[in-house]
C-alpha positions in Angstrom: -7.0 -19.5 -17.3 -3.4 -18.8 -18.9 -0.7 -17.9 -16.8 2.9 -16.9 -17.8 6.0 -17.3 -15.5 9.9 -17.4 -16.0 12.6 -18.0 -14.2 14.4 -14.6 -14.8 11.3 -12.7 -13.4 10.9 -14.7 -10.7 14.7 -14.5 -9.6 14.6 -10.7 -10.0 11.4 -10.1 -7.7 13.1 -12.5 -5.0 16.2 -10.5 -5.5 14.3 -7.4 -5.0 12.4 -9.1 -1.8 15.4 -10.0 -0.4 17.1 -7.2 -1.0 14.7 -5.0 0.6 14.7 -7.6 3.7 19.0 -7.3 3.8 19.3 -3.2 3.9 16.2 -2.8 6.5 18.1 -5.0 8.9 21.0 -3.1 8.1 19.1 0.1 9.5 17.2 -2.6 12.4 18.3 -0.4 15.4 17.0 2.9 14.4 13.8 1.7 12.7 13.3 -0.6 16.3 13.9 2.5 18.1 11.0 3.6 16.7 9.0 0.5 16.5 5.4 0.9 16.8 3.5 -1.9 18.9 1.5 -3.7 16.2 -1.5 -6.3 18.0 -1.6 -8.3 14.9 1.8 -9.8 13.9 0.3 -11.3 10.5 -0.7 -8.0 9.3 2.6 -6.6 9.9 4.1 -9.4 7.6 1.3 -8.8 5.2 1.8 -5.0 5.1 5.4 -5.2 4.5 5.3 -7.3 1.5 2.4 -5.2 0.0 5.0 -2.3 -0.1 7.5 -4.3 -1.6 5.4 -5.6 -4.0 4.2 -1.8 -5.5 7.6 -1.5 -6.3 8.2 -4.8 -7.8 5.6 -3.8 -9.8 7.0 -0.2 -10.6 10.5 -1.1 -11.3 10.5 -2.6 -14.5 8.4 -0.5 -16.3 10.4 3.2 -15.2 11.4 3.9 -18.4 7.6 3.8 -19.8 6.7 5.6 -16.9 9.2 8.3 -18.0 8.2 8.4 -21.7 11.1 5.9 -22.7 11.1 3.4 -25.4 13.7 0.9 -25.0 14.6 -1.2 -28.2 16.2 -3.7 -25.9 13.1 -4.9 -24.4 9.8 -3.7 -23.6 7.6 -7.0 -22.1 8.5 -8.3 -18.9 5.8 -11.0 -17.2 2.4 -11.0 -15.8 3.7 -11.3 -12.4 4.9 -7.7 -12.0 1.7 -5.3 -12.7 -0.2 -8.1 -11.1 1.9 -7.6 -7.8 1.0 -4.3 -7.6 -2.4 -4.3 -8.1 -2.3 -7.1 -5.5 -0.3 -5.1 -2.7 -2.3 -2.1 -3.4 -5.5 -4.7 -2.5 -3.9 -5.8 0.7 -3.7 -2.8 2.1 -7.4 -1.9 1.3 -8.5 -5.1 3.1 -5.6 -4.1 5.8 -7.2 -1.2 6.6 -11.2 -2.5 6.5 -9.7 -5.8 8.8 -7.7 -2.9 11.7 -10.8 -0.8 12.0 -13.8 -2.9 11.3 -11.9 -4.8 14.5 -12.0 -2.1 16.3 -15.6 -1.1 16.2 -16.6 -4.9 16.7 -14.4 -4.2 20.4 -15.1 -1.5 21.0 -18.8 0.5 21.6 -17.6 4.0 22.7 -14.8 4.9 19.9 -14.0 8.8 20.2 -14.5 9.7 16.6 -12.9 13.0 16.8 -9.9 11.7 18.2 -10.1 9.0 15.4 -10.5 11.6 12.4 -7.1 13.7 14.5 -5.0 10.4 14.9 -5.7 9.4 11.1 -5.0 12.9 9.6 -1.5 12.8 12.2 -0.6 9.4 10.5 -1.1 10.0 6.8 -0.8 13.6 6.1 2.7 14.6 7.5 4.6 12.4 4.9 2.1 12.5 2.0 2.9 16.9 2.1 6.0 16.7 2.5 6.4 13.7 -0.4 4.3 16.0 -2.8 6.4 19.1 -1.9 8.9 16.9 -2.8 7.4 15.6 -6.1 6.2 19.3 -6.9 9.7 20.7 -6.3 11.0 17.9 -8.8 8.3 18.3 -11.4 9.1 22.5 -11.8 12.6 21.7 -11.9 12.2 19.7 -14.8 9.7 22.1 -16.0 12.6 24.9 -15.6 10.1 26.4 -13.0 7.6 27.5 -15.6 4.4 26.2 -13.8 2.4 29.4 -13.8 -0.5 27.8 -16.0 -4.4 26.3 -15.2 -3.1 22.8 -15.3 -0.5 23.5 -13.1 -2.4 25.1 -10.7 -5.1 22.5 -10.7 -2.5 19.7 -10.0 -1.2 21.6 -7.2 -5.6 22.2 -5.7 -5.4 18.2 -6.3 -2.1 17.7 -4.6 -3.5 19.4 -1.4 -6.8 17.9 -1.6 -5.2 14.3 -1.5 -6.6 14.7 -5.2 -10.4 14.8 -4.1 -10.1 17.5 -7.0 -9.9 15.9 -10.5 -6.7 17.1 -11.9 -4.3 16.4 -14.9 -1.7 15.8 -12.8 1.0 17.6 -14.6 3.3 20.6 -13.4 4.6 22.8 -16.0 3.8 20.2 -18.7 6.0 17.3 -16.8 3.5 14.4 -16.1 3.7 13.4 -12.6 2.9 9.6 -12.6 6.4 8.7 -12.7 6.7 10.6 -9.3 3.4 10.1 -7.6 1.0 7.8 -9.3 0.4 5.6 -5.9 -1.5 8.6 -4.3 -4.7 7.5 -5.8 -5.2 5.1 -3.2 -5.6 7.4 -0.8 -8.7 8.9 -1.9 -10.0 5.4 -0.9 -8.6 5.4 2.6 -10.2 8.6 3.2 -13.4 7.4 1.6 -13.8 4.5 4.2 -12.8 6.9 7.0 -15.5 8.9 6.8 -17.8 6.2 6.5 -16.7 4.6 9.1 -18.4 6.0 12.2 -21.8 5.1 9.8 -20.5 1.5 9.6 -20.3 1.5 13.3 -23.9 2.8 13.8 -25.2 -0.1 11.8 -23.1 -2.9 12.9 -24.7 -2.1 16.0 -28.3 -1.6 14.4 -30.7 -4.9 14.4 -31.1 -4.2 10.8 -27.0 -4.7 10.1 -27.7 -8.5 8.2 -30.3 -6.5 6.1 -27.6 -3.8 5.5 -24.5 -6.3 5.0 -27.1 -7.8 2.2 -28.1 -4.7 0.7 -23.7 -4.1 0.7 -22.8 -6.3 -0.8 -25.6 -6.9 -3.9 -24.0 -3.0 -4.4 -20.3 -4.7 -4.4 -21.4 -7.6 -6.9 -22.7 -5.2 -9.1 -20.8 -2.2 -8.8 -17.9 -5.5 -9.9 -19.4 -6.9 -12.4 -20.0 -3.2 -14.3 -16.9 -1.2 -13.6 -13.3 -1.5 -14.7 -11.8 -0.5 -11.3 -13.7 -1.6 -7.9 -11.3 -0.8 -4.9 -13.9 0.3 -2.1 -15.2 -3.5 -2.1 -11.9 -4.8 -0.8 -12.5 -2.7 2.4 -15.3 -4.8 3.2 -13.1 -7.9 2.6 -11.5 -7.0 5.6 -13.8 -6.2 7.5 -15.5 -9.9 6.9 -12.1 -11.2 7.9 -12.2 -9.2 11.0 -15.5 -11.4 11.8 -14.3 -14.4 10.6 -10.6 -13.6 13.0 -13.3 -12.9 16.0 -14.6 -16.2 15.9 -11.4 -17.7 16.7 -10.6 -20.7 14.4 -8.2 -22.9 16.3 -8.6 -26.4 14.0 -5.0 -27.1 12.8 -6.5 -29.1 10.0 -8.3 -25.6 9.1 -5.4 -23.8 9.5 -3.4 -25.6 7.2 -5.8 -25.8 4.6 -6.3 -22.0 4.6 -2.3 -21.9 4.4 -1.9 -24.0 1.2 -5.4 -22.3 -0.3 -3.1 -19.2 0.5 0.0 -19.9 -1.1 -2.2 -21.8 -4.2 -4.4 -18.4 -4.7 -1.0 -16.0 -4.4 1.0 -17.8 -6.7 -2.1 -18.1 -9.5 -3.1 -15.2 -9.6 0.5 -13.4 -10.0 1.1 -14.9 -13.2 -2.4 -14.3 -14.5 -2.5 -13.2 -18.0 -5.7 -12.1 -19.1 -7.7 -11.2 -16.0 -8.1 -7.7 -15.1 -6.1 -6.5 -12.0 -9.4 -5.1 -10.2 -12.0 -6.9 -11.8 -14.6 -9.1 -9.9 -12.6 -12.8 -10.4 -9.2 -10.8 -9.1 -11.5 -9.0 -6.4 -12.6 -12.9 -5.2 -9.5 -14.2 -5.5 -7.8 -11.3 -2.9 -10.5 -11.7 -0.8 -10.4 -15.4 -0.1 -6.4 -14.7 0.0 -6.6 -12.5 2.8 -9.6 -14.6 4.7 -7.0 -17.8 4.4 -4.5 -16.1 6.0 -6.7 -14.3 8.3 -7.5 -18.0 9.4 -4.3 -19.5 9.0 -2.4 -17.0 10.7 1.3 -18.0 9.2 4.2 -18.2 11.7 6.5 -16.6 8.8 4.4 -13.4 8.8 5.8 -12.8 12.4 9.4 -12.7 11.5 10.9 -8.8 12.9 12.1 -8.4 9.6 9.0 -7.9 7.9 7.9 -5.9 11.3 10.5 -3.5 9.9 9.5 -3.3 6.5 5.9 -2.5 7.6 7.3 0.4 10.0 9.1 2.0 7.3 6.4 0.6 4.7 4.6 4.0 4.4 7.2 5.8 3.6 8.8 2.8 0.7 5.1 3.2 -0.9 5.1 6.9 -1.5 9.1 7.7 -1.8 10.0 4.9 -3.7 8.8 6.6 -7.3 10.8 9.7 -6.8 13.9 7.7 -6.0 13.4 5.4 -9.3 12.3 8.9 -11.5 15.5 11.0 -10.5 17.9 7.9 -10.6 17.3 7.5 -14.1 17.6 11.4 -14.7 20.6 10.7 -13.6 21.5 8.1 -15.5 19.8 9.3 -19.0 22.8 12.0 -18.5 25.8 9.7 -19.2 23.4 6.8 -21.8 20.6 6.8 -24.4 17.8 5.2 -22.5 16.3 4.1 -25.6 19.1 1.6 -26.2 19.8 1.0 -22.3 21.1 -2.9 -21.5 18.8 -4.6 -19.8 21.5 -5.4 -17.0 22.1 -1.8 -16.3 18.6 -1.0 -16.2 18.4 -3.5 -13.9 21.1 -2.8 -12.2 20.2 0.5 -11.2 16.9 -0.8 -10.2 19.0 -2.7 -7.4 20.7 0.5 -6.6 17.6 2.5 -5.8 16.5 -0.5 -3.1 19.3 0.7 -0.6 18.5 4.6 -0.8 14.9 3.9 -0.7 14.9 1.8 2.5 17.6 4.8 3.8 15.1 7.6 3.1 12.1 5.5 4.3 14.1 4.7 7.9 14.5 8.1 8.1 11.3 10.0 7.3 9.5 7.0 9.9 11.8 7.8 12.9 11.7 11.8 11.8 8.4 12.8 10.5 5.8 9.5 10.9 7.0 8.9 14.5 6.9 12.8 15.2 3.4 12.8 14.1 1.5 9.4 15.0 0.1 10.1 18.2 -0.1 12.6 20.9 2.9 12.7 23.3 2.7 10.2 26.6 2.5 13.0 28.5 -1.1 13.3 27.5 -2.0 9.4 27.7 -1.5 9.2 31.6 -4.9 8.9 32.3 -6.4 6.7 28.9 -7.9 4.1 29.4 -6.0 0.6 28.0 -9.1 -0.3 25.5 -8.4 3.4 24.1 -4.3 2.8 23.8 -4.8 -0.4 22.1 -7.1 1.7 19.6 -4.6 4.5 19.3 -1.7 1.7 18.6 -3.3 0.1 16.0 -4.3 3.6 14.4 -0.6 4.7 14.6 0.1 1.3 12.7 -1.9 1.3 9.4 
């Protein structure tokens, strides 16, 4: 299968990387302060680059995003949109790995305490980012947002956009501001069916039901454009795999270099579909590699910091990108922008992005991941490791 790479796309997503890496540490002491306690270094790493990479894939197509057609260039390579679609996988099979491990550990789970915890860790910042992307929206509107559409966004906004909506206020579109909300739908989707998932993991029919799971995930891939709830169950067969405690070096290795081979094929991919079934096996076996594998480099603190404040880059990082180049359409023609300006700008975004992010983590994420200590006194450790690891995803 054709793949396209060049060297000016890969130096700009390692600048972007690294810049992202530089300004965290640069804000190390208050995102540490409010480190959370992570029992899976890897993921951390893993996490942390899957924010990154939404953004690398965001970046250099802004001006489309914003209705812009640029006469200085308008293709870029493969390796962008197929980031994104990749770090938008991760976290699915994130997310299926944390809490499919959790029920394999652990029999008595307090599901009402899980559905509290989970609505504490997400919610907070998603309102407060769409209040901020609806306050954006019906300025650019001139505040004229008194229509069915708007008002239908606004239902969907609440609803995590369970409601089907055109998601426009006042006739201003808002996927330039919040187009990574979608994802959410699919969190919330596996949370609910999770407590299920826990009843027949522990049924005698669970191999039957794993079967019946995923004949539905073959087909459901092989007949639909966009398959996301499938990577859920990724993780959670890596979770099984992780329990049964690979320890070969030789193994390991091979899973690391299958790793590395699988990540840097399928970024340059040309003509494959970003959730079709071939990019839904190759994700899969990515994250089972390194599952196995377990890379030392996925341990360094400064990608624990970028998963802390990883939450926050992942929904704030559109607004930033959307209002900087308001800005900037003010004083040039967009249309006829220089591609090192444009990019430029890009680079200028990183630092008030990782600023913004360190700030709504220690203010409102922090404030609202778990209940007080106060109240954990008497918890038993099992259930602290649980609430940790909630707090983290």
């Amino acid at each position: 299968m054709k793949t396209e790479y060049s060297l000016e796309v890969i130096m700009l997503t390692l600048s972007i990387i690294l810049m992202f890496i530089a300004f965290s540490s640069i804000f190390r002491s208050k995102i540490e302060s409010a480190e959370v306690q992570h029992e899976y270094k890897f993921i951390n790493g893993l996490r942390g680059l899957a924010a990154i990479f939404v953004f690398v894939n965001h970046a250099p197509f802004v001006l489309i995003n914003l209705g812009v057609k640029n006469t200085f260039f308008s293709a870029w390579g493969q390796i962008y949109p197929n980031l994104g679609s990749f770090g938008v996988q991760i976290f699915f099979c994130i997310t299926g790995f944390l809490f499919f491990d959790k029920v394999i550990k652990n029999k008595n789970i307090d599901w009402g305490d899980f559905f509290v915890s989970r609505i504490r860790r997400v919610a907070p910042l998603y309102y407060l980012t769409s209040i901020l992307v609806f306050f954006i929206a019906a300025f650019f509107a001139g505040f004229d947002f008194l229509d069915k559409e708007s008002i239908t966004t606004i239902a969907g906004l609440i609803t995590f956009n369970f409601i089907d909506n055109p998601m426009r206020i006042g006739g201003v579109s808002l996927v330039p501001l919040s187009s990574v909300t979608w994802t959410l739908v699919h969190e919330w989707r596996f949370y609910a069916v999770l407590p299920m998932v826990a009843i027949f993991y522990r049924s005698q029919y669970k191999f039957i039901i794993l079967t019946v799971a995923i004949i539905i995930a073959a087909i459901d891939l092989g007949t639909s454009a966009v398959v996301c709830w499938a990577y859920f169950l990724s993780g959670m067969a890596a979770a099984v795999i992780h329990k049964a405690n690979i320890t070969s070096r030789f193994v390991k290795f091979v899973s690391t270099v299958v790793a590395i081979c699988i990540f840097v094929w399928m970024c340059g991919l040309v003509d494959v579909p970003g959730y079709g079934a071939f990019r839904f096996a190759l994700a899969t076996i990515f994250f089972i590699c390194v599952t196995v594998s377990n890379p030392r480099f996925l341990h360094y603190q400064f990608l624990n910091r970028l998963s802390d404040i990883s939450y926050s880059i992942y929904l704030l990082h559109l607004p930033v990108l959307f209002l900087s180049f308001k800005v900037l359409s003010v004083f040039f023609d967009l249309a006829v922008l220089d591609k090192v300006t444009f990019w430029l700008v890009n680079f200028a975004t990183i630092p008030v992005i990782v600023a913004l992010s360190t700030f709504t983590f220690v203010h409102v994420e922090k404030r609202f991941m778990r209940k007080k200590r106060v109240e954990e006194i008497n918890v038993p450790e099992v259930d602290r490791t649980l609430d940790r690891t909630n707090a983290a995803v």
